[in-house]
C-alpha atoms as a printed R data frame, in Angstrom:
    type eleno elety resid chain resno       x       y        z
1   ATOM     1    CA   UNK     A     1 -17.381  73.597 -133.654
2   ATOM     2    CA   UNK     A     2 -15.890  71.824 -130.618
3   ATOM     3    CA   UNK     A     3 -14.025  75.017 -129.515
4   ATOM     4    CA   UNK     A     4 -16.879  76.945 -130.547
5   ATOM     5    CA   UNK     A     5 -18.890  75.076 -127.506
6   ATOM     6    CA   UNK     A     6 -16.293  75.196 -125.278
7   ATOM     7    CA   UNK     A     7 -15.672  79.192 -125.414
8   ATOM     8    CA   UNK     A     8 -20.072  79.153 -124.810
9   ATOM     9    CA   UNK     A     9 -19.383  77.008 -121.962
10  ATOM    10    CA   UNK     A    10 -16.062  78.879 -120.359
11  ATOM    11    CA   UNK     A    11 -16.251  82.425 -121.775
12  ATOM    12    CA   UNK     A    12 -14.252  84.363 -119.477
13  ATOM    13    CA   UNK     A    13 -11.351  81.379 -119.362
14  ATOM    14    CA   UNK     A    14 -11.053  81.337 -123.337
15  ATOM    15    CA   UNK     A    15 -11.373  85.487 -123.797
16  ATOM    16    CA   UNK     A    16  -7.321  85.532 -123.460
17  ATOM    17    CA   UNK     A    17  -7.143  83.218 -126.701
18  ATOM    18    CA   UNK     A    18  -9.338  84.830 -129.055
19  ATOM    19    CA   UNK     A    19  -7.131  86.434 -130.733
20  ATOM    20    CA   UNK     A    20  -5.522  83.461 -132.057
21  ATOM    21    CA   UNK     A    21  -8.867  81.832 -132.561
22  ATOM    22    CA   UNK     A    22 -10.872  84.081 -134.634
23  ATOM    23    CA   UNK     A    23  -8.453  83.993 -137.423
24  ATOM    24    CA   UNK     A    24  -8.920  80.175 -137.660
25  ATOM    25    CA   UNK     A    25 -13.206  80.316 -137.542
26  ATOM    26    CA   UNK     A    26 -12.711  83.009 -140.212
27  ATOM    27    CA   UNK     A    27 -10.290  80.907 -142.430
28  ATOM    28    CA   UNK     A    28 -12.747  77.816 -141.988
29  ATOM    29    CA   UNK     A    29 -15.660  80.565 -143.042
30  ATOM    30    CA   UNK     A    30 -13.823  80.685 -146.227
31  ATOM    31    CA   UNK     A    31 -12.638  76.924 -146.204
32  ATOM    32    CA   UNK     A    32 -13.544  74.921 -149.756
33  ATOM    33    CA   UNK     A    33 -15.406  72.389 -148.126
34  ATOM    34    CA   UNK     A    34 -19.171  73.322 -147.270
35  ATOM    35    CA   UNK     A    35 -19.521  71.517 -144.144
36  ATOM    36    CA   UNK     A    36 -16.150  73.325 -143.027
37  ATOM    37    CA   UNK     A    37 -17.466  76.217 -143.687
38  ATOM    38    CA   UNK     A    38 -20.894  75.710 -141.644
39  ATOM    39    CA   UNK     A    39 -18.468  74.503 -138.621
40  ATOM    40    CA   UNK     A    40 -16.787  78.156 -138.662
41  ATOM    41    CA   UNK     A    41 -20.034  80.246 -138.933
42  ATOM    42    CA   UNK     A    42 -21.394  77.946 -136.053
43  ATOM    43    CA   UNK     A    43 -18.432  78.699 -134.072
44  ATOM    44    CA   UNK     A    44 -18.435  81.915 -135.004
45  ATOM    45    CA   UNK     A    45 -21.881  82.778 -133.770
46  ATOM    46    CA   UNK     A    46 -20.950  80.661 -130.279
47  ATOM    47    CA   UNK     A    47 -18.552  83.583 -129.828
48  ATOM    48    CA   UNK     A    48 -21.421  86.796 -130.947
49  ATOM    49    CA   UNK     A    49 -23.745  84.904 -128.018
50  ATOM    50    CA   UNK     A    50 -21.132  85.414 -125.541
51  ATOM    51    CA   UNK     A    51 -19.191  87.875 -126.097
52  ATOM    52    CA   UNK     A    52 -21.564  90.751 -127.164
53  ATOM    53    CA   UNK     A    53 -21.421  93.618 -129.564
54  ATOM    54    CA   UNK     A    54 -17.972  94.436 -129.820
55  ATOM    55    CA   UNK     A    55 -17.383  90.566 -131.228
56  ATOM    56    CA   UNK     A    56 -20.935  90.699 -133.409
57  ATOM    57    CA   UNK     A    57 -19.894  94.331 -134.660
58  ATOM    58    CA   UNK     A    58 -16.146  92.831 -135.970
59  ATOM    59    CA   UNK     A    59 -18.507  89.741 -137.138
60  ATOM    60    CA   UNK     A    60 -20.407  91.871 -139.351
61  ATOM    61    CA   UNK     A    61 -17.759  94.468 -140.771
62  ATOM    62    CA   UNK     A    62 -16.116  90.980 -141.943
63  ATOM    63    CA   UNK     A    63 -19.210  89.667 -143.333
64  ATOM    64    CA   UNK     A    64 -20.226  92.847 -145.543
65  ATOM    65    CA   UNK     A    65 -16.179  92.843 -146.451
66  ATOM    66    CA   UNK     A    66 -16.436  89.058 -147.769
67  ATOM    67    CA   UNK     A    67 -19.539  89.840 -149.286
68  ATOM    68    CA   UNK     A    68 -18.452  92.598 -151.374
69  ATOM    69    CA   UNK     A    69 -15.519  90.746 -152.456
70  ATOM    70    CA   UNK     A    70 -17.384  88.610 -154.500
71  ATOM    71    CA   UNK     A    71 -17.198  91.240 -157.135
72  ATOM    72    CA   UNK     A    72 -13.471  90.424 -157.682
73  ATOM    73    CA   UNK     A    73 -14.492  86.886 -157.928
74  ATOM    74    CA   UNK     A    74 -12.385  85.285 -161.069
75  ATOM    75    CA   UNK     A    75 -14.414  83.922 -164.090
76  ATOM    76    CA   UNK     A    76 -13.273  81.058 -166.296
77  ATOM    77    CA   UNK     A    77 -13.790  83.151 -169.476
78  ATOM    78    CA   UNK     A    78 -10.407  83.109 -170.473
79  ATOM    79    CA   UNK     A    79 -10.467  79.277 -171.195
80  ATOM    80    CA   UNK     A    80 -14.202  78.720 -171.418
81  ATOM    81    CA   UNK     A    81 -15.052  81.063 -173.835
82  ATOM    82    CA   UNK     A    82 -15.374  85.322 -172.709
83  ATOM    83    CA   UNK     A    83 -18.479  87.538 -172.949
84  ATOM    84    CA   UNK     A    84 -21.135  84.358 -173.020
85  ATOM    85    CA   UNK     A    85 -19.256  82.841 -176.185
86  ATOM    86    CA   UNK     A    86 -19.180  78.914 -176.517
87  ATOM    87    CA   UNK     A    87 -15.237  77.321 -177.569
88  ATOM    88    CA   UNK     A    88 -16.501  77.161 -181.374
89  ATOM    89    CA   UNK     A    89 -17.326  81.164 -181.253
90  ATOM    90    CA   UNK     A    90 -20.918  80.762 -181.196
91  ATOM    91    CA   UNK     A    91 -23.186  82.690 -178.606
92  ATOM    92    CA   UNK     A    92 -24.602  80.972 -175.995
93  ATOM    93    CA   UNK     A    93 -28.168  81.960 -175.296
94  ATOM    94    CA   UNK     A    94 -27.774  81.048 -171.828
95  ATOM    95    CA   UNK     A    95 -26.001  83.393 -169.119
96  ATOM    96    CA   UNK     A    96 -22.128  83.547 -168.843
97  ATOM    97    CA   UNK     A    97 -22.244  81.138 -165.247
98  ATOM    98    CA   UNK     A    98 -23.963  79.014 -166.605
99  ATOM    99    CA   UNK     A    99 -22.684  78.420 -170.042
100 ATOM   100    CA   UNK     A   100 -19.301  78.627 -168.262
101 ATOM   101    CA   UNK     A   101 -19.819  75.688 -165.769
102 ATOM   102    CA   UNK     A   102 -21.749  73.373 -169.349
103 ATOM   103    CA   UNK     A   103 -17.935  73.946 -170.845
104 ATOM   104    CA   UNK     A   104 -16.035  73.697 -167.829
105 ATOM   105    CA   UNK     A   105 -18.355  70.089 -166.552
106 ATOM   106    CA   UNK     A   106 -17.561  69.056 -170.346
107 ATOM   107    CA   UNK     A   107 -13.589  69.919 -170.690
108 ATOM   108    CA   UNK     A   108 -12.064  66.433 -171.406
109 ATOM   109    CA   UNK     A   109  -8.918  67.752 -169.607
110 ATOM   110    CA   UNK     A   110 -10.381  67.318 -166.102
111 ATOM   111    CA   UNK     A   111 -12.122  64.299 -166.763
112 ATOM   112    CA   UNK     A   112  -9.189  62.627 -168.768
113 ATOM   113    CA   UNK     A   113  -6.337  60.533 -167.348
114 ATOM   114    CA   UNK     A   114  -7.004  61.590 -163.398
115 ATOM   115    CA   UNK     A   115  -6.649  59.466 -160.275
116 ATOM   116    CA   UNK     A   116  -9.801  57.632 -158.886
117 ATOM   117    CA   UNK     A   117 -10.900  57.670 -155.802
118 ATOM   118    CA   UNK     A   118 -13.216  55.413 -153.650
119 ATOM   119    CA   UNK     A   119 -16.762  57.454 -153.106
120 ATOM   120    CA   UNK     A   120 -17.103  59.794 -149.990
121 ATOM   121    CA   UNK     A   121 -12.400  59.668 -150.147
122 ATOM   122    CA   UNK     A   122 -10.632  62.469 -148.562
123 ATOM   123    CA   UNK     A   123  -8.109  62.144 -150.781
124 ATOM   124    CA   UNK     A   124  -9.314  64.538 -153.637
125 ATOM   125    CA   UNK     A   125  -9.430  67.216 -151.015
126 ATOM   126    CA   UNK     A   126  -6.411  65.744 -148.858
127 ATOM   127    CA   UNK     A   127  -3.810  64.629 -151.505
128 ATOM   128    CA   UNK     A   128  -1.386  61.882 -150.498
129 ATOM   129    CA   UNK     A   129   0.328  63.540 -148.314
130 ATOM   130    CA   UNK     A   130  -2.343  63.969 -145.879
131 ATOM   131    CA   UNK     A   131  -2.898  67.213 -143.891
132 ATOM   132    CA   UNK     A   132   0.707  68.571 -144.771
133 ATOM   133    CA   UNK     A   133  -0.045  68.599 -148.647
134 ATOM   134    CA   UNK     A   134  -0.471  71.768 -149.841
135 ATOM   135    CA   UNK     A   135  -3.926  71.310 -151.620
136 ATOM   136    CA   UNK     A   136  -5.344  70.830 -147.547
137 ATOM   137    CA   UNK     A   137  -4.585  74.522 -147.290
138 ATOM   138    CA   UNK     A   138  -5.532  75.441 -150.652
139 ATOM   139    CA   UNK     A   139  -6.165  79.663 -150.567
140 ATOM   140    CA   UNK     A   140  -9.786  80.335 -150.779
141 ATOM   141    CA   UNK     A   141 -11.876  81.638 -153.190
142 ATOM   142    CA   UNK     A   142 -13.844  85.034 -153.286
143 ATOM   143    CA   UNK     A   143 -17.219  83.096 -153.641
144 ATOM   144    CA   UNK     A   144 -16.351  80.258 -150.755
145 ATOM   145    CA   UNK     A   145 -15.698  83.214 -148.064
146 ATOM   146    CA   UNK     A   146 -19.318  84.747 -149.721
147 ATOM   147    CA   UNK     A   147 -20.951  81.431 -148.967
148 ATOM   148    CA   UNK     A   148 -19.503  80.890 -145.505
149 ATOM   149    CA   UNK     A   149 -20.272  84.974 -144.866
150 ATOM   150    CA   UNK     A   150 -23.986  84.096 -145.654
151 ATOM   151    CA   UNK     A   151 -23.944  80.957 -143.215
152 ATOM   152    CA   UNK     A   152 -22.881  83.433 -140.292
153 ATOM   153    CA   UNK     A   153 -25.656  85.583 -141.104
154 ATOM   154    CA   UNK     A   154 -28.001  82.959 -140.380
155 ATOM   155    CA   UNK     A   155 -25.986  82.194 -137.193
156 ATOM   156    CA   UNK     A   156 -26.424  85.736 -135.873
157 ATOM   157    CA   UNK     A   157 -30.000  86.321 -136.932
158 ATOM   158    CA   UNK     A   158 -30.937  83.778 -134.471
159 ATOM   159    CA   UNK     A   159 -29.262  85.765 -131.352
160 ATOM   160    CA   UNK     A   160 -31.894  87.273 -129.977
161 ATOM   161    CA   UNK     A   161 -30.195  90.939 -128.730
162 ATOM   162    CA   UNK     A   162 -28.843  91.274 -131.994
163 ATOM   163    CA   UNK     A   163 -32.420  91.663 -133.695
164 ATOM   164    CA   UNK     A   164 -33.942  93.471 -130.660
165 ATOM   165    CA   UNK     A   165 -31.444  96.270 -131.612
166 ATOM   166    CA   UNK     A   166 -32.380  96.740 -134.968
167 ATOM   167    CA   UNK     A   167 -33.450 100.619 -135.287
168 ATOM   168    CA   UNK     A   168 -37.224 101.299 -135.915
169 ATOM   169    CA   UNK     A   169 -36.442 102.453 -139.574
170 ATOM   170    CA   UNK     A   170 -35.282  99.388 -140.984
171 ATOM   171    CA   UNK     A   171 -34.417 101.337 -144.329
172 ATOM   172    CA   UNK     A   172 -31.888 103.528 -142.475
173 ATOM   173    CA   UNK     A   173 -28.090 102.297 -143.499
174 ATOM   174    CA   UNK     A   174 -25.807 101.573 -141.374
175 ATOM   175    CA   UNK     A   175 -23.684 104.705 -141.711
176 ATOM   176    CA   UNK     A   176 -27.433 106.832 -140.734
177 ATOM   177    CA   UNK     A   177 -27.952 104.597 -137.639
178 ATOM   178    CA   UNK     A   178 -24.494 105.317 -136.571
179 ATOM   179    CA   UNK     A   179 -23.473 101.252 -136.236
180 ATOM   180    CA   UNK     A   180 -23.421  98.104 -138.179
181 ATOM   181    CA   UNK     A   181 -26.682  95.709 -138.193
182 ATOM   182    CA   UNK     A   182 -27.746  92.508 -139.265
183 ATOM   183    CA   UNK     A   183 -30.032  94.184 -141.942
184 ATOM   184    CA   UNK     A   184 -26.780  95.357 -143.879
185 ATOM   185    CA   UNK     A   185 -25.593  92.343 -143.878
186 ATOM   186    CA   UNK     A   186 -28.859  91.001 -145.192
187 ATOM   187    CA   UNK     A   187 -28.513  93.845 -147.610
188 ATOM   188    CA   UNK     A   188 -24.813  92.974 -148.224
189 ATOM   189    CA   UNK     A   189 -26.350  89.211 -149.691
190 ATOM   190    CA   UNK     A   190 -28.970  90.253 -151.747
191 ATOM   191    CA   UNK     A   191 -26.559  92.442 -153.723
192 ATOM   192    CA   UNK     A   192 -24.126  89.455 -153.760
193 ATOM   193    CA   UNK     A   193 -26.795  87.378 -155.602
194 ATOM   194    CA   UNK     A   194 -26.477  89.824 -158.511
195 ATOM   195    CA   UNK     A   195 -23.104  88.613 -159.407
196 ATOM   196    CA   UNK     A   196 -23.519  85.759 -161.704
197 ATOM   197    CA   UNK     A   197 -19.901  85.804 -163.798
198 ATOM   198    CA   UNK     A   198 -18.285  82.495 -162.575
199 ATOM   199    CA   UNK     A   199 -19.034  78.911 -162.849
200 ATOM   200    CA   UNK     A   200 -20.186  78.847 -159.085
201 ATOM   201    CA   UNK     A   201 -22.399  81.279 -158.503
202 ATOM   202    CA   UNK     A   202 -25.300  78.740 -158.518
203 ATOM   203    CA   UNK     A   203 -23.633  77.239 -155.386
204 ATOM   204    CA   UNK     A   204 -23.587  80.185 -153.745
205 ATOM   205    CA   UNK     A   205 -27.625  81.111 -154.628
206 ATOM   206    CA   UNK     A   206 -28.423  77.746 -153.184
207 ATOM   207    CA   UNK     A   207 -27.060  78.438 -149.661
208 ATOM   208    CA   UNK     A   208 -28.897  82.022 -149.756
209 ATOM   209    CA   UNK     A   209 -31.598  80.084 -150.805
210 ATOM   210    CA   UNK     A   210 -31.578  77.425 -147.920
211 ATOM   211    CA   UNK     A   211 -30.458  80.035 -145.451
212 ATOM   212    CA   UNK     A   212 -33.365  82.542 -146.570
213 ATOM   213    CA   UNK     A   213 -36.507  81.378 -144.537
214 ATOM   214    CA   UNK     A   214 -33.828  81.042 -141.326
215 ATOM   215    CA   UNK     A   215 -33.125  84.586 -141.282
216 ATOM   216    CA   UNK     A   216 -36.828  85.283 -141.532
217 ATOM   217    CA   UNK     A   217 -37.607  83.473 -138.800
218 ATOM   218    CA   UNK     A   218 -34.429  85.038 -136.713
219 ATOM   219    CA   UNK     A   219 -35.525  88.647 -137.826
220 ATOM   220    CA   UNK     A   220 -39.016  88.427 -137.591
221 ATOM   221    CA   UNK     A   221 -41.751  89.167 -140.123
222 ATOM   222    CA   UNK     A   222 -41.824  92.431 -140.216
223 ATOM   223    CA   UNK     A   223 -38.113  93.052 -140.685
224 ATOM   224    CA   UNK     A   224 -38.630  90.427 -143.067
225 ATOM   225    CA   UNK     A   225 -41.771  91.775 -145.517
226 ATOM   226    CA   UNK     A   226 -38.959  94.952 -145.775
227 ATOM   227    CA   UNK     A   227 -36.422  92.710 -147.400
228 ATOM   228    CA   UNK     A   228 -37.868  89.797 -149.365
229 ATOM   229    CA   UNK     A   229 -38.442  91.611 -152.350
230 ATOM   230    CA   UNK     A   230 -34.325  91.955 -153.117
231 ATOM   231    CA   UNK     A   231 -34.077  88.884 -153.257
232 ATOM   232    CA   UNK     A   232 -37.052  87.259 -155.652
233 ATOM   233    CA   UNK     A   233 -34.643  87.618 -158.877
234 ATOM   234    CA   UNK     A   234 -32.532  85.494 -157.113
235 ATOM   235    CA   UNK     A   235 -34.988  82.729 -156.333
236 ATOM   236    CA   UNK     A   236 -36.667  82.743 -159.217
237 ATOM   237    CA   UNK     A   237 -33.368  82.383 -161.438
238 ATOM   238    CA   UNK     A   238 -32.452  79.718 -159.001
239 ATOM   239    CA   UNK     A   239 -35.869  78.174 -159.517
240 ATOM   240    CA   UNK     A   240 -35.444  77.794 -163.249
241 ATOM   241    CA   UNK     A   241 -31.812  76.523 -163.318
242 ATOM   242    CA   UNK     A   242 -30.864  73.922 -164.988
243 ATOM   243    CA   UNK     A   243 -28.825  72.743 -161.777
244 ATOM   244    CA   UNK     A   244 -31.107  70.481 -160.136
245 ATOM   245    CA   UNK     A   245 -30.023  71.506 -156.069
246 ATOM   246    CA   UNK     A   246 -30.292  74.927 -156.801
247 ATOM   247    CA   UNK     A   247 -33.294  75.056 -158.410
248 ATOM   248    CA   UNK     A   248 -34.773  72.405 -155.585
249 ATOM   249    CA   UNK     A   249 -33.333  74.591 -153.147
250 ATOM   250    CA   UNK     A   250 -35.133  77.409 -154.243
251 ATOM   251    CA   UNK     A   251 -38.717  75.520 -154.500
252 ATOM   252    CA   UNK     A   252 -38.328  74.317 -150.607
253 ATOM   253    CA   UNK     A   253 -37.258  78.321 -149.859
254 ATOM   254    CA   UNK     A   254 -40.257  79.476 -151.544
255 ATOM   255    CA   UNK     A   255 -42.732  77.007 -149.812
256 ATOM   256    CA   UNK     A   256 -40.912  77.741 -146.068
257 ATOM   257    CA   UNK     A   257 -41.205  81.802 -146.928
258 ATOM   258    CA   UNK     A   258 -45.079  80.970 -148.163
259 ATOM   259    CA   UNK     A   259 -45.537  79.239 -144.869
260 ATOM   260    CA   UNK     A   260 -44.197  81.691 -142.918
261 ATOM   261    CA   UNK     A   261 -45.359  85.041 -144.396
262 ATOM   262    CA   UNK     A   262 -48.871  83.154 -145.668
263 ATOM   263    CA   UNK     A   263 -48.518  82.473 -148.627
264 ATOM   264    CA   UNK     A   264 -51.167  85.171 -149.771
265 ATOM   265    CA   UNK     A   265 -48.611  88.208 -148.793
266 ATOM   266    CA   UNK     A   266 -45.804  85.971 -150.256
267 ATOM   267    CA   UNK     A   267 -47.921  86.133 -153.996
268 ATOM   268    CA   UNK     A   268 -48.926  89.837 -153.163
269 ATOM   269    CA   UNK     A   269 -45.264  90.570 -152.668
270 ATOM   270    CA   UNK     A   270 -43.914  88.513 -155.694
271 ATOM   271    CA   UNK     A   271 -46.725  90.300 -157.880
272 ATOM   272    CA   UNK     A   272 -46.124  93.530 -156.656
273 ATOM   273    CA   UNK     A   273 -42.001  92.907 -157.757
274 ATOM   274    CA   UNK     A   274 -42.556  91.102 -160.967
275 ATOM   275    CA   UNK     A   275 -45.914  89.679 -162.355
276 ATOM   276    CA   UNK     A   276 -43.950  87.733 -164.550
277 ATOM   277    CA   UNK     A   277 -43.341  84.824 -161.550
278 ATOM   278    CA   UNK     A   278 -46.616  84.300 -160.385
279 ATOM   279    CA   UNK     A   279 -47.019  81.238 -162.631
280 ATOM   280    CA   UNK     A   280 -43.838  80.081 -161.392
281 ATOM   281    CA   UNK     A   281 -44.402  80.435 -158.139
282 ATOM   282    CA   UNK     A   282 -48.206  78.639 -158.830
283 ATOM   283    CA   UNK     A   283 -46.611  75.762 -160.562
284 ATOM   284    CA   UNK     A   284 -43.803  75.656 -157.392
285 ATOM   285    CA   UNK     A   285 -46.954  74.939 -155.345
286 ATOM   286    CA   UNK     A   286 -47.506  71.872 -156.820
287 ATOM   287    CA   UNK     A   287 -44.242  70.309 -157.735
288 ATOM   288    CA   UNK     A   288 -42.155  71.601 -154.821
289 ATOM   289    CA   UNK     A   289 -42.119  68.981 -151.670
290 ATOM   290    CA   UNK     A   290 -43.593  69.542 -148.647
């Protein structure tokens, strides 16, 4: 984030060392730890602000890359039981993820025999040997380079050129308008929400969830009203998961979206896409915090 600021501040002085820059904001897009991950798609979008469309347009073919890759994300049904099946053989009723990460949070060989650490340590992510042990550059995952591709998205809906270039038919793709936009990458995330094979994916829907009503506000309503409905399912299923951030984090996005739409067009909308979640979204007016 610190050279992120310092390229916004001396543009023309840094322009010599992006190329050995970029690859380290992308790496810490994809980095295991969330917060690392925010850092890059802040520093990230410090470089779209000044340097323009060529950076933005290399942003974005990277994002809808990392996003699609999510496909090719590994599942843990090899040890945690394949095709929604518990250890024992019986069906679960619930879906793969989800019965994945119950086995996976319950598997007495991660829990058993390991190291403690002092709350809020390093260490765990660290190892003993500090910044030269090999678990500090630990290769990341399909899903962590998803998450940190839908932070960046956030980043760039809030640069104001970016969404005064959108073309008047927002349902044009990218390959009609003749160049990349921050709508296909909005696109790109909404499809990435339908992947739910791996113990994480609930992770993931939480940051589209918290980073939802931000790119409504960077985009504008009306590019806005066009989208929302791809990405409902997603809420909803976030809203009745059994993890408890998710599902919070999907309450707070509906309430932010209600506020900004109205929340009249917001229960047109949801009605109009599935009937079945208006008495979710009712109850969510009461329970959710303001």
């Amino acid at each position: 984030m610190a050279c992120g600021n310092f390229i916004s501040c001396f543009p023309e002085e840094c322009r010599g060392s992006m190329p050995s820059l970029y690859p380290l904001f992308f790496r810490n897009l994809g980095d295991t730890i969330q917060s690392v991950r925010q850092g890059g798609a802040a520093a990230l979008g410090s470089c779209a602000r000044v340097y323009g469309k060529e950076a933005a347009n290399m942003m974005l073919g990277r994002v809808i890359e990392g996003l699609n890759e999510l496909k090719n994300q590994p599942s843990d049904s090899e040890k945690y039981g394949g095709n929604g099946e518990t250890e024992a053989g019986r069906t679960s009723p619930l879906p793969f993820g989800v019965a994945a990460k119950r086995l996976r949070d319950n598997d007495l060989d991660l829990h058993t025999d390991q190291q403690m650490y002092s709350c809020g340590s390093l260490a765990p992510k660290m190892g003993r040997g500090g910044g030269s042990d090999h678990k500090f550059h630990k290769p990341s995952q399909p899903w962590e380079l998803a998450d940190g591709c839908v932070h960046l998205v956030a980043e760039l809906c809030q640069i104001p050129w970016m969404v005064n270039t959108l073309p008047s038919n927002l349902n044009m793709s990218s390959a009609e308008s003749g160049q990349l936009n921050i709508i296909t990458a909005i696109n790109s995330i909404a499809e990435a929400c339908h992947w739910k094979h791996y113990a994480q994916h609930l992770t993931f829907l939480e940051t589209v969830c918290k980073q939802l009503p931000a790119i409504g506000r960077g985009i504008g309503k009306k590019a806005f009203k066009s989208i929302i409905h791809d990405f409902f399912d997603a809420i909803f299923y976030s809203l009745e998961s059994e993890n408890a951030l998710t599902s919070s984090a999907a309450s707070q996005c509906l309430n932010q979206i209600g506020t900004f739409l109205g929340p009249n067009i917001l229960r047109a909308r949801v009605e109009q896409h599935n009937p079945n979640y208006i008495c979710h979204l009712d109850a969510n007016v009461f329970i959710a915090p303001l």
